[in-house]
VMD Tcl script that builds the backbone (N, CA, C; Angstrom):
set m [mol new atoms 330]
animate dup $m
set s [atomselect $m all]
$s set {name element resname resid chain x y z} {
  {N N UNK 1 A 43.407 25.923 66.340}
  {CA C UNK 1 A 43.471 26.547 67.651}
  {C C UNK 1 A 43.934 27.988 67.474}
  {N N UNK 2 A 43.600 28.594 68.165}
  {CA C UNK 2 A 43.226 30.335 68.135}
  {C C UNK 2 A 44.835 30.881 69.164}
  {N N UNK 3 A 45.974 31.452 68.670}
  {CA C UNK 3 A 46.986 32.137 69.163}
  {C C UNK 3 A 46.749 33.414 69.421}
  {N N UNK 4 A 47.267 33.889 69.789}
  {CA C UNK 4 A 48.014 35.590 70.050}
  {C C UNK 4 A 49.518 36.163 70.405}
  {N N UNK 5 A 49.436 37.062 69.020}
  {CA C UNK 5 A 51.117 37.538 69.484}
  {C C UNK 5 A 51.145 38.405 70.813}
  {N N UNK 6 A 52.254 38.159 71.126}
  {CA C UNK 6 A 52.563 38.405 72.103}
  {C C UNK 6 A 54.344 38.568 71.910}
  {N N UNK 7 A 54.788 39.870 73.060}
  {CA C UNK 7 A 56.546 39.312 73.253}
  {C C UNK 7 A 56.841 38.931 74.474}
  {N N UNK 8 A 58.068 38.228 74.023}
  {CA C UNK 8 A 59.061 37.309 74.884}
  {C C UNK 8 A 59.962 38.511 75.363}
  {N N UNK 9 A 59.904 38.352 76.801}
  {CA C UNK 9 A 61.342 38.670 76.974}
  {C C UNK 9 A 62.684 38.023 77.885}
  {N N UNK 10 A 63.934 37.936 77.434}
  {CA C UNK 10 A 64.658 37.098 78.290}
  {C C UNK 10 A 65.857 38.101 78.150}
  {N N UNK 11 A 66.017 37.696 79.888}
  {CA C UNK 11 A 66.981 39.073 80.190}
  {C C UNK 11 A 68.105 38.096 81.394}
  {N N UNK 12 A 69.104 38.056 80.714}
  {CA C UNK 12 A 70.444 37.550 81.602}
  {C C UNK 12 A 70.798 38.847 82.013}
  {N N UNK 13 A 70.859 38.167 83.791}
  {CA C UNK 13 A 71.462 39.148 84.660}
  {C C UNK 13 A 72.095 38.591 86.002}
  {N N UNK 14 A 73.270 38.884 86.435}
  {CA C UNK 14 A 73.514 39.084 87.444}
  {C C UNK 14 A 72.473 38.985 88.459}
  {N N UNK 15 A 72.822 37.543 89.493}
  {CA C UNK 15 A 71.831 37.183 90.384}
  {C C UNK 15 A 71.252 38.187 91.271}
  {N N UNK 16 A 72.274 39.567 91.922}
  {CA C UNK 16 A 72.537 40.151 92.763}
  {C C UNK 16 A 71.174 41.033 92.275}
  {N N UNK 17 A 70.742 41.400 91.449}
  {CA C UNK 17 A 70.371 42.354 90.456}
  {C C UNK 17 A 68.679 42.148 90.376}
  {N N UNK 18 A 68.758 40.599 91.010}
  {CA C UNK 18 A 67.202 39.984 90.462}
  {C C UNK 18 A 65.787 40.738 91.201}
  {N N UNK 19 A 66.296 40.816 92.132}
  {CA C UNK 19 A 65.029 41.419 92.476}
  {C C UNK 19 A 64.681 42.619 92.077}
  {N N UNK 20 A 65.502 43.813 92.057}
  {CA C UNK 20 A 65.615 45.082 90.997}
  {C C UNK 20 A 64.084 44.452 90.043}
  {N N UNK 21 A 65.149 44.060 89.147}
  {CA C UNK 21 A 64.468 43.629 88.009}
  {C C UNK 21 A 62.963 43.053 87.904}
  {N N UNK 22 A 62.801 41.587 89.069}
  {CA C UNK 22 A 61.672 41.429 89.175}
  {C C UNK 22 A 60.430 42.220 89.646}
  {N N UNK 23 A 60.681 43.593 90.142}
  {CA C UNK 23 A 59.597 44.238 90.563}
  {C C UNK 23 A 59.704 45.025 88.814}
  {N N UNK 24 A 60.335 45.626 88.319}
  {CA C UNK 24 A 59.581 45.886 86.938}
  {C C UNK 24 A 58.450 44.794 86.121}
  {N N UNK 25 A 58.610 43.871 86.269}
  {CA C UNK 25 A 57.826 42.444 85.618}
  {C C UNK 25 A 56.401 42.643 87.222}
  {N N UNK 26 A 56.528 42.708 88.324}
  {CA C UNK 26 A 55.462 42.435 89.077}
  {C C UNK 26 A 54.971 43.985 88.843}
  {N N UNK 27 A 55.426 44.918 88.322}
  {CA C UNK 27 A 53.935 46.047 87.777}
  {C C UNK 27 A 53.331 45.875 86.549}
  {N N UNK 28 A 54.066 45.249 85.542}
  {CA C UNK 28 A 53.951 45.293 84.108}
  {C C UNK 28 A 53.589 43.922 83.359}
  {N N UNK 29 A 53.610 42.600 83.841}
  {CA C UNK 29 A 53.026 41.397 83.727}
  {C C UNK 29 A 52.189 40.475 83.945}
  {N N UNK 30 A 51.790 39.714 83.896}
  {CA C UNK 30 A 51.094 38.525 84.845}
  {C C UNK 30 A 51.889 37.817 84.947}
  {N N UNK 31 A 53.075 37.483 85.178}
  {CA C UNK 31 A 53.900 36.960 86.051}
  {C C UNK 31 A 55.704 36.615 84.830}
  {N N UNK 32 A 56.664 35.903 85.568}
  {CA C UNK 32 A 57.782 35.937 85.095}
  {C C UNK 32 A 58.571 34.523 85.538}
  {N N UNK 33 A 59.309 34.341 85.007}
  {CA C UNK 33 A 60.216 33.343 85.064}
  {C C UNK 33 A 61.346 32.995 85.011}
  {N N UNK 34 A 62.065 32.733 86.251}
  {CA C UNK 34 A 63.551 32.932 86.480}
  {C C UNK 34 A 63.807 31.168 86.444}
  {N N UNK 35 A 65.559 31.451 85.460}
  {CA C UNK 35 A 66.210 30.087 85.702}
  {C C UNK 35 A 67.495 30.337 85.945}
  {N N UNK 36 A 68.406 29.496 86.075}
  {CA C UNK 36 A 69.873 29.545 86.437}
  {C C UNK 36 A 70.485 29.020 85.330}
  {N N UNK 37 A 71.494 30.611 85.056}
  {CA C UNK 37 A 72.663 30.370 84.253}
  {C C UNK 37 A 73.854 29.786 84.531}
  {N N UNK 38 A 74.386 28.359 83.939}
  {CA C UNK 38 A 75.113 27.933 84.572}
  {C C UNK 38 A 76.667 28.103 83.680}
  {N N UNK 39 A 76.661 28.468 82.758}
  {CA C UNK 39 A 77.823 28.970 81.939}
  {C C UNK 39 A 77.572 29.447 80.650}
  {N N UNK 40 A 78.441 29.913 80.120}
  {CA C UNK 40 A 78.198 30.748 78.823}
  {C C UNK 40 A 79.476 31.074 78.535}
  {N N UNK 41 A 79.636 31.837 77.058}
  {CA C UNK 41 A 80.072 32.717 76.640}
  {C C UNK 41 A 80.040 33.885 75.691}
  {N N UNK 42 A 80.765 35.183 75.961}
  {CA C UNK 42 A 80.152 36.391 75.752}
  {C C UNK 42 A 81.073 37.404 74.710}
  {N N UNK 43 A 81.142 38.341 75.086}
  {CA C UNK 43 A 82.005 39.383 74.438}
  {C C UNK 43 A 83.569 39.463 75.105}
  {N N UNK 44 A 83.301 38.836 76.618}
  {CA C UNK 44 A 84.292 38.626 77.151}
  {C C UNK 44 A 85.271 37.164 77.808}
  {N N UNK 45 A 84.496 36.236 76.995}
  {CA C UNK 45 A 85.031 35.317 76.994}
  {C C UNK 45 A 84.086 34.146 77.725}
  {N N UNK 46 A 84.668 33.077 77.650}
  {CA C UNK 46 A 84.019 32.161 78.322}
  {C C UNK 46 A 83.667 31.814 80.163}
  {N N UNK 47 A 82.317 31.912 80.482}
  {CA C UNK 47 A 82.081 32.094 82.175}
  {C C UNK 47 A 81.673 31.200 82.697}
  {N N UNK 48 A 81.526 30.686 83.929}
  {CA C UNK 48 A 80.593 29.349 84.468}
  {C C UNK 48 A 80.665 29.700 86.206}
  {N N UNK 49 A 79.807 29.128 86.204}
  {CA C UNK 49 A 79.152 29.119 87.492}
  {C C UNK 49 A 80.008 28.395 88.369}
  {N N UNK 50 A 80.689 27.323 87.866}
  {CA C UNK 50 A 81.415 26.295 88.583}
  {C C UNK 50 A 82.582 27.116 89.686}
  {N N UNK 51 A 82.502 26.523 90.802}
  {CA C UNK 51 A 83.583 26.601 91.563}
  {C C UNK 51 A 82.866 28.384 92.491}
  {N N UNK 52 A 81.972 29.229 92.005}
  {CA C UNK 52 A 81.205 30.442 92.888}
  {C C UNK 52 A 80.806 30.132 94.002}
  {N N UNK 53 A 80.891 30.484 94.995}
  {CA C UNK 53 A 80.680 30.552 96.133}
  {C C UNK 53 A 79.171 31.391 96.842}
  {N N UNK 54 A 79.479 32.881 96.472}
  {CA C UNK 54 A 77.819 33.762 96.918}
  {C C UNK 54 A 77.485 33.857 95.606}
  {N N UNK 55 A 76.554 34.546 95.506}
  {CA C UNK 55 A 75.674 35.199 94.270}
  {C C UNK 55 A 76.196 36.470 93.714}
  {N N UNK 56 A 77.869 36.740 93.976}
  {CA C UNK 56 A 78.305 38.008 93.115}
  {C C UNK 56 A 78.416 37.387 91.956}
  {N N UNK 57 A 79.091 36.548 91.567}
  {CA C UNK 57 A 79.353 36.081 90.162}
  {C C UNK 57 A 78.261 34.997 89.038}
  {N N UNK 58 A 77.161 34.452 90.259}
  {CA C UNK 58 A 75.885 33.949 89.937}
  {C C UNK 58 A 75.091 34.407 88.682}
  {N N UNK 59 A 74.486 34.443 87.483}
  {CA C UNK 59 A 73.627 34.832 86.184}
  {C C UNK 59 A 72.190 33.794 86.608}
  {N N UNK 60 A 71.394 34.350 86.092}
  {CA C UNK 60 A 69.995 34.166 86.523}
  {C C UNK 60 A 69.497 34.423 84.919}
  {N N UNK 61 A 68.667 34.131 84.307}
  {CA C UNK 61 A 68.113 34.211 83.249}
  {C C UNK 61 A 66.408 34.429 83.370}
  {N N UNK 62 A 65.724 35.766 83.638}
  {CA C UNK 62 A 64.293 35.949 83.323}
  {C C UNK 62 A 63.924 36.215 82.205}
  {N N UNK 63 A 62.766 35.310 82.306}
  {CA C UNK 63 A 61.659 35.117 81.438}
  {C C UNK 63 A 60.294 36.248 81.297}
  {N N UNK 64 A 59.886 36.779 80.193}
  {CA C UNK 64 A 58.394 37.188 80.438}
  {C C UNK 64 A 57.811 37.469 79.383}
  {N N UNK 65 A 56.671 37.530 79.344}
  {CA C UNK 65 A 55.654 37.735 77.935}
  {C C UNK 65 A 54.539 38.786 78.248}
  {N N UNK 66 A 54.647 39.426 77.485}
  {CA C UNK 66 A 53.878 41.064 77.450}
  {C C UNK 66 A 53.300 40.915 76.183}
  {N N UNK 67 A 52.417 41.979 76.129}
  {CA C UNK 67 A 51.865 43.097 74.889}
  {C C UNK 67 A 52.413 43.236 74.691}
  {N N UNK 68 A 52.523 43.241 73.212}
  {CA C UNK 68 A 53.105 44.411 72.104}
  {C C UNK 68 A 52.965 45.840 72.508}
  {N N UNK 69 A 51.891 46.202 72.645}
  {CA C UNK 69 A 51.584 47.630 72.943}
  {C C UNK 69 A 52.488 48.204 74.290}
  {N N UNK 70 A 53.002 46.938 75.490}
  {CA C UNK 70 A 53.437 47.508 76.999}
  {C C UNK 70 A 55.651 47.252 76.689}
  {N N UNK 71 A 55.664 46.968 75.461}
  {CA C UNK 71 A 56.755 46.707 75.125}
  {C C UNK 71 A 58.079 47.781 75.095}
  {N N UNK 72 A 57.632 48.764 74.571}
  {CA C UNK 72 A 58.955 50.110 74.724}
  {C C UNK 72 A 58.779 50.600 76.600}
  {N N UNK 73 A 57.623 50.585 76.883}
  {CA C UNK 73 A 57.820 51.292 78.458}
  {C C UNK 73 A 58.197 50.178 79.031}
  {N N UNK 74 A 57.973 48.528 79.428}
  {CA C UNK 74 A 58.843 47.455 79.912}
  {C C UNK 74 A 60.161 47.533 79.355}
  {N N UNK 75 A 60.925 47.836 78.347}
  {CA C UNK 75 A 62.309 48.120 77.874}
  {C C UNK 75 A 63.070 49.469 78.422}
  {N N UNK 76 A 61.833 50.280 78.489}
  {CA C UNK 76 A 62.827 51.758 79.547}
  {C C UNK 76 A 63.133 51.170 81.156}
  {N N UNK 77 A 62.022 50.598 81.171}
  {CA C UNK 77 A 61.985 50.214 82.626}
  {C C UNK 77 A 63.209 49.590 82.887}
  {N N UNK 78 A 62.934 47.933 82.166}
  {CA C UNK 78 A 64.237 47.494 82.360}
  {C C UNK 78 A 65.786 47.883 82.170}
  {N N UNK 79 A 65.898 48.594 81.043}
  {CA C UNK 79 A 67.226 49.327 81.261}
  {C C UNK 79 A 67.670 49.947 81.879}
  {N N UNK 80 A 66.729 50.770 82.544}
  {CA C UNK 80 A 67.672 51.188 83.863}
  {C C UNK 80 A 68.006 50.120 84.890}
  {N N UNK 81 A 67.414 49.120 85.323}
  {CA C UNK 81 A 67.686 48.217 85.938}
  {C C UNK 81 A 69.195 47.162 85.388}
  {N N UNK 82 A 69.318 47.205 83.834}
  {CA C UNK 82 A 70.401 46.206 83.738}
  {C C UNK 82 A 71.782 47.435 82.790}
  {N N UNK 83 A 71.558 48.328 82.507}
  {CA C UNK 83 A 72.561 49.975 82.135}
  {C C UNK 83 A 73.961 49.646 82.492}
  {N N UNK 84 A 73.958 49.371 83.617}
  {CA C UNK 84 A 75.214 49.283 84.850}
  {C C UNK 84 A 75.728 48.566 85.138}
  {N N UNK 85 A 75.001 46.847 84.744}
  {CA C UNK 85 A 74.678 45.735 85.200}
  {C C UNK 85 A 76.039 45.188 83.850}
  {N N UNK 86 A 76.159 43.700 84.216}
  {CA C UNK 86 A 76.322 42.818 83.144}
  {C C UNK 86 A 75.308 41.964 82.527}
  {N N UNK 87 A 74.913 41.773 81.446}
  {CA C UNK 87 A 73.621 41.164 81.147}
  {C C UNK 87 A 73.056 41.488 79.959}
  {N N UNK 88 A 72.211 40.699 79.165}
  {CA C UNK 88 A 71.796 40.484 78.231}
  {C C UNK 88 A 70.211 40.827 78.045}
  {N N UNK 89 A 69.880 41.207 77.024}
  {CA C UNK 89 A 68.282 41.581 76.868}
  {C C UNK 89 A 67.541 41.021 75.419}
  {N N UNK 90 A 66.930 40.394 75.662}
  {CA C UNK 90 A 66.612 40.159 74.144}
  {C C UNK 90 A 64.922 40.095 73.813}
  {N N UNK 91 A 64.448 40.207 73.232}
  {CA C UNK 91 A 62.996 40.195 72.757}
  {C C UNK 91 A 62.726 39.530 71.253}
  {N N UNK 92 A 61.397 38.420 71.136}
  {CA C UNK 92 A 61.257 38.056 70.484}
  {C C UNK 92 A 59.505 38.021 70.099}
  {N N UNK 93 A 59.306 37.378 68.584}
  {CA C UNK 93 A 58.126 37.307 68.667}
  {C C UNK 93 A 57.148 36.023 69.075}
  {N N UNK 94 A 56.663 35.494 70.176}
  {CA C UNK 94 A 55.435 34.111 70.198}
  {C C UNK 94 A 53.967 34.495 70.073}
  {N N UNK 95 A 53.654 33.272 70.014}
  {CA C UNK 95 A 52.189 33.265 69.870}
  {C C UNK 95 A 52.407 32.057 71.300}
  {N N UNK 96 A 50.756 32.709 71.432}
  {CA C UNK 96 A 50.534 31.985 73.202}
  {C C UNK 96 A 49.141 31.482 73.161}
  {N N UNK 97 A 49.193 30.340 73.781}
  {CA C UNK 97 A 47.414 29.942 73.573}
  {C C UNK 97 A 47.279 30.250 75.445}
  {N N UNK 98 A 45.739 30.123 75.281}
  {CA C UNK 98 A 45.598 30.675 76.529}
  {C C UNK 98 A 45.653 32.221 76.983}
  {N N UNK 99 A 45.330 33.071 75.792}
  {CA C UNK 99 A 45.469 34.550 76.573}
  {C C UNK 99 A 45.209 35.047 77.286}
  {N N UNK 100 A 44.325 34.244 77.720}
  {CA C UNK 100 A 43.294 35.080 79.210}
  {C C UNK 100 A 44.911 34.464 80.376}
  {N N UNK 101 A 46.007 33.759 80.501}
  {CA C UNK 101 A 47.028 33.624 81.610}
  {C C UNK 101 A 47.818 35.010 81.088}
  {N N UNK 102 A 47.907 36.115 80.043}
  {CA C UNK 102 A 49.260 36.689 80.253}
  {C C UNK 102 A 48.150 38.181 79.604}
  {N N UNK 103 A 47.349 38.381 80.417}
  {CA C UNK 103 A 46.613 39.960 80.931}
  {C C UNK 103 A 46.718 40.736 82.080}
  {N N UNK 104 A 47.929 41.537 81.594}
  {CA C UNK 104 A 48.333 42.780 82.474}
  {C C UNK 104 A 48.812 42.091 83.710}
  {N N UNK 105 A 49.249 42.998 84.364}
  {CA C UNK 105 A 49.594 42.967 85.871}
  {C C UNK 105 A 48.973 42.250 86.834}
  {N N UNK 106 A 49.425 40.375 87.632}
  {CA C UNK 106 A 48.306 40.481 88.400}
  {C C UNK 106 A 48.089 40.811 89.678}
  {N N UNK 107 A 46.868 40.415 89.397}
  {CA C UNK 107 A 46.033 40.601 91.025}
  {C C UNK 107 A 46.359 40.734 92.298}
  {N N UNK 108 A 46.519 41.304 93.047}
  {CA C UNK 108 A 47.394 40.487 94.805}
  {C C UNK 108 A 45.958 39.435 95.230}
  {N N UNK 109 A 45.779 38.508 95.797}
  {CA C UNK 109 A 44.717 37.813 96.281}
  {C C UNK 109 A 44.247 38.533 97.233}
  {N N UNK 110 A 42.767 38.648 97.172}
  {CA C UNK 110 A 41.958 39.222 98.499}
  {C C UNK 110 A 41.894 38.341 99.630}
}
mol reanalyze $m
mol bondsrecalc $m
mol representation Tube
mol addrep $m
């Protein structure tokens, strides 16, 4: 079966923050994927979700897979979005079957 590289990206952030963020991924993807961080620990110690009340202290974890080639301008992008922020960025390398689901930016429906 026939792959393509492709990168990953997963970016812990501050719930408050998400939508920021998700409009960089709705110019620059075919789509993204958010889950809920429910504890961790960091540089500053151990965190959890338990016992939060609103979405100030809430972590959200997005997902997305790009080109290689759309990879440094999705990383400017996003840094200004998480600079200020608390949050994590990381990039990796997959292979994806199915390439025709993760081509460019999509569509709005007519």
């Amino acid at each position: 079966m026939q792959t393509t590289l492709k990168k990953r990206l997963e970016i812990v952030i501050e719930a408050p923050v998400l939508d920021r963020l998700a409009r960089v991924f709705d110019n620059r993807s075919s789509g993204f994927t958010v889950i809920p961080a429910l504890t961790g620990r960091g540089i500053h110690g151990v965190w959890s979700r338990a016992g939060e009340i609103g979405d100030a202290g809430r972590m959200v974890v997005l997902f997305a897979i790009i080109d290689p080639d759309e990879l440094d301008e999705t990383l400017e992008a996003v840094y200004k979005v998480v600079s200020r922020q608390i949050g994590i960025v990381s990039v990796s390398d997959v292979q994806v079957v199915r390439d025709d689901h993760f081509k460019g930016a999509a569509k709005p429906a007519p």
